[in-house]
C-alpha positions in Angstrom: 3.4 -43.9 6.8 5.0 -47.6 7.7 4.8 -46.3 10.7 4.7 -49.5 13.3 7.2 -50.8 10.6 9.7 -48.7 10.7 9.2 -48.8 14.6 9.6 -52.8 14.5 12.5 -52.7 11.7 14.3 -49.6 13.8 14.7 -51.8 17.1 15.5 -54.7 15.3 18.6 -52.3 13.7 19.4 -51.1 16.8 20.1 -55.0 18.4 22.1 -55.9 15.8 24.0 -52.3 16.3 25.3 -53.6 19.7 26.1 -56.9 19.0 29.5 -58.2 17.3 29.7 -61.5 15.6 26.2 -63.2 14.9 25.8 -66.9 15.4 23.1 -68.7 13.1 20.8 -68.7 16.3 21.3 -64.9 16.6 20.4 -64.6 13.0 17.3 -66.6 13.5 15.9 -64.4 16.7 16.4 -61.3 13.9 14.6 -63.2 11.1 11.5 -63.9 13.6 11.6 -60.4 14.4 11.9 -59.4 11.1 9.3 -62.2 10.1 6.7 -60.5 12.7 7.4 -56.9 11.6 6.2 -57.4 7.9 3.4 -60.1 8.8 1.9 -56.7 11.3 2.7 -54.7 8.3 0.0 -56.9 6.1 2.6 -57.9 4.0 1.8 -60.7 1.6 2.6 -64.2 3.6 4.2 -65.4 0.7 5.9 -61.6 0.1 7.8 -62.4 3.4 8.9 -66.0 3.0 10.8 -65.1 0.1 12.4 -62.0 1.6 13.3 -64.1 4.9 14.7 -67.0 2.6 16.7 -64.8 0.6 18.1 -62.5 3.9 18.9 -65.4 5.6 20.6 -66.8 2.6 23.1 -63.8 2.5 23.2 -63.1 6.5 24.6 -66.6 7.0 26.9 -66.1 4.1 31.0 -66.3 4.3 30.6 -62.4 3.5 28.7 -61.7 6.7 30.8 -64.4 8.8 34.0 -62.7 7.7 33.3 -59.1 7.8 34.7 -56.9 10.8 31.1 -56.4 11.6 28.9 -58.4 10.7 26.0 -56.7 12.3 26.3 -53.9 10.3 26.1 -56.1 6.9 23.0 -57.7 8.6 21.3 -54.1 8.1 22.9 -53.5 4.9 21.4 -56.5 4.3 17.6 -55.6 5.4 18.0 -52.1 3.6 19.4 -53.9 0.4 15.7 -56.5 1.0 13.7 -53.2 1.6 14.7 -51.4 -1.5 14.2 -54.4 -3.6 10.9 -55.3 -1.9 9.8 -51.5 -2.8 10.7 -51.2 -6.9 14.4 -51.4 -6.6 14.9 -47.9 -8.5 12.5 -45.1 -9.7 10.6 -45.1 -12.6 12.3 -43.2 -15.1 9.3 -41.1 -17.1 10.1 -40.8 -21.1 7.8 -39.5 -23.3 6.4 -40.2 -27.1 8.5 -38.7 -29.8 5.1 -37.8 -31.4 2.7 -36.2 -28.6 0.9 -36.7 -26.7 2.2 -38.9 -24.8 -0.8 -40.9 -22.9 -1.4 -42.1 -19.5 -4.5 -44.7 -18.9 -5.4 -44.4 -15.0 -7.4 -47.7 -13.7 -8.3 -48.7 -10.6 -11.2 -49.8 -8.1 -14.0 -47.2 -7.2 -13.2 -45.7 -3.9 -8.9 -45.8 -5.1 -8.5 -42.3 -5.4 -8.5 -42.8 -9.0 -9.9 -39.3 -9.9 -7.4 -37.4 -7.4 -4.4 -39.2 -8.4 -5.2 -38.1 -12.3 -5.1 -34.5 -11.2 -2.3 -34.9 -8.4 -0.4 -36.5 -11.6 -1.1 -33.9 -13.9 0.4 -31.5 -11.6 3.5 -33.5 -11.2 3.6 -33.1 -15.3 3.2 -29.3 -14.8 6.0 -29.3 -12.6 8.1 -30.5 -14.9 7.5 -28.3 -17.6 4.7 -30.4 -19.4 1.1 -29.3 -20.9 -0.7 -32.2 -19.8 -4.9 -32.2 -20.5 -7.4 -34.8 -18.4 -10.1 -36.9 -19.9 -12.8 -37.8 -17.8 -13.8 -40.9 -19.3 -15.3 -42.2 -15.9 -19.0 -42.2 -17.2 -20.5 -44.6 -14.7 -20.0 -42.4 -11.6 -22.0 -39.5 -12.0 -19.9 -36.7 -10.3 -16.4 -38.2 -11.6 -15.7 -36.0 -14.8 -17.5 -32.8 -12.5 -14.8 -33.7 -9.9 -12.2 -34.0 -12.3 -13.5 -30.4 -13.7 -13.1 -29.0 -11.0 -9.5 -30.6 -10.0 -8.6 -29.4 -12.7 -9.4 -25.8 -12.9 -7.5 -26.1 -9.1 -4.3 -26.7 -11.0 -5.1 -24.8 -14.4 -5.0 -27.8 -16.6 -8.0 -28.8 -19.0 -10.4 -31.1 -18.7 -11.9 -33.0 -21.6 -15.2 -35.2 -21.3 -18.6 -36.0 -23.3 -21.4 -37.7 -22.8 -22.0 -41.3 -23.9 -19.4 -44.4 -24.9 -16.3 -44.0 -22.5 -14.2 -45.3 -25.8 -15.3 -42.6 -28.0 -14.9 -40.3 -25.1 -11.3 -41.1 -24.9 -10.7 -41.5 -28.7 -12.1 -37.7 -28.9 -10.3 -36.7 -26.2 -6.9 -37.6 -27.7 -7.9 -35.8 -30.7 -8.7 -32.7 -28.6 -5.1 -33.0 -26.9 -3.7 -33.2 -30.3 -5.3 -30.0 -32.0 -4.6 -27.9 -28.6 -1.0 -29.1 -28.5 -1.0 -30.8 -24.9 1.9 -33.3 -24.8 0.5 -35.1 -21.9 -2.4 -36.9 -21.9 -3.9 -38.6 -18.5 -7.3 -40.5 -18.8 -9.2 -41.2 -16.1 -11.6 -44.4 -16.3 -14.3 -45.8 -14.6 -14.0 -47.9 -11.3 -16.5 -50.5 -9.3 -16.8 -51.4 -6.2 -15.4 -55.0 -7.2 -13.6 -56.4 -10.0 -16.2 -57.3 -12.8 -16.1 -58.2 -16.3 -17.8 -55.3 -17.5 -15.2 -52.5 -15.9 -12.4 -54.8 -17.2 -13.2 -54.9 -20.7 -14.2 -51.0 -20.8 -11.1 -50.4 -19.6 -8.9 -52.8 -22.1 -10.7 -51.0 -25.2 -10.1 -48.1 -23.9 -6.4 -48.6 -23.9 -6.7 -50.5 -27.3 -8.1 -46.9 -28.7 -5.6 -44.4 -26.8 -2.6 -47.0 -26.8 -1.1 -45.2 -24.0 2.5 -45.3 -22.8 2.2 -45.7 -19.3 -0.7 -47.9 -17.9 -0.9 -46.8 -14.0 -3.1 -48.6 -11.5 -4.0 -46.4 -8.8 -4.2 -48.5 -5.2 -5.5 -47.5 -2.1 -2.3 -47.8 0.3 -4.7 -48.9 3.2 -6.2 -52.0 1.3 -3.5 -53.9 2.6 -3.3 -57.7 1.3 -6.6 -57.1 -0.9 -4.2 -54.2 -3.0 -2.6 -57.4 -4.2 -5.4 -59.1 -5.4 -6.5 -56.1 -7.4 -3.0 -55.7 -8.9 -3.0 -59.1 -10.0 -6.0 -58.8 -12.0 -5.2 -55.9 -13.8 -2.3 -56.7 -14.5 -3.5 -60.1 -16.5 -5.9 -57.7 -18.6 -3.5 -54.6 -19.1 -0.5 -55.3 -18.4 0.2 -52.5 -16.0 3.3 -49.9 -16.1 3.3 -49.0 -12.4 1.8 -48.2 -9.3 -0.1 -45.2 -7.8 -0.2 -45.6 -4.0 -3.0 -43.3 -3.0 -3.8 -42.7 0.9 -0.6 -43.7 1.6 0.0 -40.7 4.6 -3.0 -42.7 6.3 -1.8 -45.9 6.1 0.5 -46.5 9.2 1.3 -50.5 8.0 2.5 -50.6 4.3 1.5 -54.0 3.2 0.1 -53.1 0.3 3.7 -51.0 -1.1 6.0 -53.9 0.2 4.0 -56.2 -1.1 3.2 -55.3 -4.6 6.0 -55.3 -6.8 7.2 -58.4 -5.5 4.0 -59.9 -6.8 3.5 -58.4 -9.9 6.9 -57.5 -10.6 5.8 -54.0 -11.5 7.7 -50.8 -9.3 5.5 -47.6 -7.5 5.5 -45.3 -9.1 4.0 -42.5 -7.6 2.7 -41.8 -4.4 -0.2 -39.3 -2.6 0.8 -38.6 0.5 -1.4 -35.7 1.5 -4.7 -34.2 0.5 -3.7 -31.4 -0.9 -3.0 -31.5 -5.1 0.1 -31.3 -4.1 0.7 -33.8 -2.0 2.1 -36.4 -4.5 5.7 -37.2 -5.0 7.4 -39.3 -7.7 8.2 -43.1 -5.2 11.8 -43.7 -4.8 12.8 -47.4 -3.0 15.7 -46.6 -2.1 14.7 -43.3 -0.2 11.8 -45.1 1.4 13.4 -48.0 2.6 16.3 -45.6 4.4 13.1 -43.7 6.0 11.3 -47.3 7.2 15.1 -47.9 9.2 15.4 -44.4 10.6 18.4 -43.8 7.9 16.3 -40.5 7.0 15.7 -39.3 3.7 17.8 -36.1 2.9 17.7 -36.5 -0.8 14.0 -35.5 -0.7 14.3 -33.1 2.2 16.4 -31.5 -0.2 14.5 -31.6 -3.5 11.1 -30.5 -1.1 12.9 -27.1 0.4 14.6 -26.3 -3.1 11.0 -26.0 -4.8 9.9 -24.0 -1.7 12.9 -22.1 -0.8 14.3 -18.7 -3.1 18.3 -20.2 -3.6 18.8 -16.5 -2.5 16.6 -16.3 0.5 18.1 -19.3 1.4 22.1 -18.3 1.8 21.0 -15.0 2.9 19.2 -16.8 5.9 21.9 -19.6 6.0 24.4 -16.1 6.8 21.7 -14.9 9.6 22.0 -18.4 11.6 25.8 -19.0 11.7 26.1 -15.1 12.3 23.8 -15.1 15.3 21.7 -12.0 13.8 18.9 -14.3 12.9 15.4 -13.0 14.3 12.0 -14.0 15.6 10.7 -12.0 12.2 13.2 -14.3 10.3 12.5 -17.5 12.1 8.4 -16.5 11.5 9.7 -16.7 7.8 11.0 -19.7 7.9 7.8 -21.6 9.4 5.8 -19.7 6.8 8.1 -21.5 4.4 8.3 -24.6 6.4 4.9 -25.8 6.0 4.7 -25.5 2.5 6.5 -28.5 2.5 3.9 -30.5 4.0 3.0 -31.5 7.6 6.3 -30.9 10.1 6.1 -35.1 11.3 7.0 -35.9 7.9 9.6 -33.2 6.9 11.2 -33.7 10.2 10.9 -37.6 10.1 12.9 -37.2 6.8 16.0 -36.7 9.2 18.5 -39.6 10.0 17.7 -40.8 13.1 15.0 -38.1 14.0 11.5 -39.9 13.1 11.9 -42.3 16.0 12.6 -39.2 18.4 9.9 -37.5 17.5 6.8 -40.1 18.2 4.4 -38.8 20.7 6.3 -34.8 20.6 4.1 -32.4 19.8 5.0 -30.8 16.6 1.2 -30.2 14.5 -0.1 -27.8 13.0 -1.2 -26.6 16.0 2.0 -26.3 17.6 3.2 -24.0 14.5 0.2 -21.7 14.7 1.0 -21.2 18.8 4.3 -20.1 17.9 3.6 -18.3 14.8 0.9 -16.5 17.5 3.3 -16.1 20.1 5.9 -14.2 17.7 3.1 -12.1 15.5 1.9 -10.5 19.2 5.4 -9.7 20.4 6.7 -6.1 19.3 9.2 -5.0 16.1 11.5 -4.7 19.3 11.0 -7.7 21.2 11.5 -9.9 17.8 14.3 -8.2 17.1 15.7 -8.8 20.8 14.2 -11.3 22.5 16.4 -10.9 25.1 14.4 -8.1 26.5 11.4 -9.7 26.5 10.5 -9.4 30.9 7.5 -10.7 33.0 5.2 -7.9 32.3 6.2 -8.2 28.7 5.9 -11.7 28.4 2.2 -11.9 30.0 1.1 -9.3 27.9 2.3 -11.7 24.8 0.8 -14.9 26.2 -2.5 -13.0 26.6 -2.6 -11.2 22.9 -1.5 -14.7 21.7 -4.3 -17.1 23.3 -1.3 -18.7 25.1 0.1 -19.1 28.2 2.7 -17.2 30.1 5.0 -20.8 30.0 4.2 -21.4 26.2 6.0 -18.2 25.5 8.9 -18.7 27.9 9.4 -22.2 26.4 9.6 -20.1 22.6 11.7 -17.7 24.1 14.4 -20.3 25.7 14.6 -22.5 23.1 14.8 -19.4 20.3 17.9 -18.0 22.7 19.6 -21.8 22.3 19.1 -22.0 18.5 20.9 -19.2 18.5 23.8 -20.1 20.6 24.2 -23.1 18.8 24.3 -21.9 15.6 26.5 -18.8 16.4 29.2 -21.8 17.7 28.6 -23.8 15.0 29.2 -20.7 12.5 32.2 -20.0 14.3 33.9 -23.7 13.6 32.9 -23.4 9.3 35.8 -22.4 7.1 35.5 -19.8 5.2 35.5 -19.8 1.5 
């Protein structure tokens, strides 16, 4: 995601990183290139005049002029833009004092609409919540089967019934009442365009359910169009927040820095995977460090702490800086790994690592060579790689699909982890 942006942004950052005073002229060649980054990005034209005037406001400032470097307050200046551009700070969820308390999900046919209601009823799961889905998206045939299913994915129930989509989601609030689910998420009906029709369906619904959050789910590669759509349902519903959907596709942005400014409403949420669980709640502030290479370790973080046991975890963290850590633990660790989502984006979470890592090959298919490589070596040869010999290491590549190099590459670079860490355990203090 933002992926030409951050590109763009990132060698912009690094100019300014070598350069010592700025003069107005040098601040105008890193507006232009600024200017060109979000204008490739499909930000909003009017979106990036105002975030040019006010960075060029402050960059040519008495603070800037005056600071030891004034480079660097150029970039705390961009990262300061970003953040804003992107919501400024989280959405802090509360919920009703009398349950349940009700989410209304709107959004064009084709959004994601239907996914996002179940990726965000999962999120609710994960926090301790009972939340139950209404299909109330009667015009699309397959929606409330789709959301049935969803939704037996997850284990949360699905409420629909045939006819009015208002009565459906007036019974459907009832239901969540007498079952005792404290979250309810309603899905509604999309069309291919804005129309009258879908706009008042939706406004009575939310007239009946009175819900507490109003979400409007947009389809991250829309681009410009996203703000169009936001503008008008905003007018009729006065929208809480945004649900990015698609937004691991979408390789620009335009539509996420692009949004809020217009609307004045933050992201909320945002899918960024397939999978159910692919769907994190959107903080600017993270974001806008990942878009400038700064890295994102506050996610990093909260990702491996629902995957990792706290446990596992130290007992593995002794293995590494010990030097006892094994091709059966390191297997372990992948395992674990990609439960976190796709390696690009875990890794790209690192400060400074993203840009490093554009073109390597770290897929899926890279992890299943290794994890083939290690499962056809013996108990032995895991254990001690060391004595892993020509004969030894052909036999591997041939019970692994792989070749003879492929395993010497594993093999090498397994030997250095170790090395490293073993040094870098030998430096930490002990408690």
């Amino acid at each position: 995601m933002f992926e030409s942006l951050s590109d763009r942004l990132g060698a912009v950052v690094g100019k300014l990183r070598n350069r010592g005073r700025l003069s107005e002229a040098d601040v105008d060649e890193i507006l232009g290139e600024i200017r060109t980054a979000l204008l490739e990005a499909d930000v909003n034209v009017t979106v990036v005049r105002n975030v040019l005037a006010r960075i060029r406001e402050k960059a040519v400032g008495v603070e800037v002029s005056k600071a030891l470097d004034p480079a660097q307050q150029v970039v705390k200046i961009v990262h300061a833009e970003l953040i804003g551009l992107l919501g400024g700070e989280a959405l802090k969820i509360t919920y009703a004092s009398q349950p349940p308390t009700v989410v209304l999900m709107a959004g064009l046919q084709g959004s994601g609409k239907t996914t996002s209601a179940a990726k965000l009823a999962s999120w609710f799961k994960k926090q301790g919540r009972q939340p139950m889905l209404v299909g109330a998206d009667l015009q699309r045939p397959a929606a409330v089967e789709q959301l049935r299913v969803l939704g037996s994915q997850i284990g949360v129930p699905v409420f629909s019934a045939p006819g009015d989509p208002v009565e459906t989601a007036r019974l459907g609030l009832e239901e969540a009442r007498r079952l005792g689910r404290n979250v309810l998420i309603v899905d509604t009906a999309g069309r291919l365009a804005i129309d009258a029709e879908m706009m008042d369906q939706v406004r009575r619904i939310s007239e009946t359910v009175q819900p507490r959050y109003t979400f409007l789910v947009v389809d991250a590669m829309t681009g410009q169009d996203a703000v169009t759509v936001a503008e008008a349902f905003n007018a009729m519903l006065a929208i809480d927040g945004v649900i990015l959907s698609k937004l691991d596709g979408d390789a620009r942005g335009g539509a996420a820095l692009s949004v809020k400014e217009v609307i004045g409403k933050p992201i909320a949420f945002a899918a960024t995977g397939e999978k159910l669980d692919a769907f994190e709640q959107f903080h600017p502030d993270r974001m806008a460090g990942r878009i400038l290479g700064m890295g994102d370790m506050l996610s990093l973080i909260e990702q491996a702490e629902q995957v990792f046991e706290k446990e596992e975890a130290e007992k593995t963290a002794k293995k590494l800086v010990s030097g006892k850590f094994t091709l059966d633990d390191f297997l372990d660790q992948l395992q674990q790994l990609k439960k976190m989502g796709p390696l690009q984006n875990v890794l790209g979470m690192l400060p400074g690592v993203g840009a490093q890592l554009k073109g390597a090959e770290i897929g899926d298919d890279q992890v299943k060579r290794t994890e083939a490589i290690i499962r056809s070596m013996t108990p032995e040869e895991r254990e001690n790689p060391s004595i892993i010999n020509g004969s030894r290491r052909t036999r591997i590549a041939k019970g692994s699909g792989t070749q003879v190099q492929d395993v010497n590459r594993l093999v090498k670079q397994f030997g250095e982890m170790q090395k490293m860490m073993k040094q870098f355990g030998g430096r930490l203090p002990s408690r």
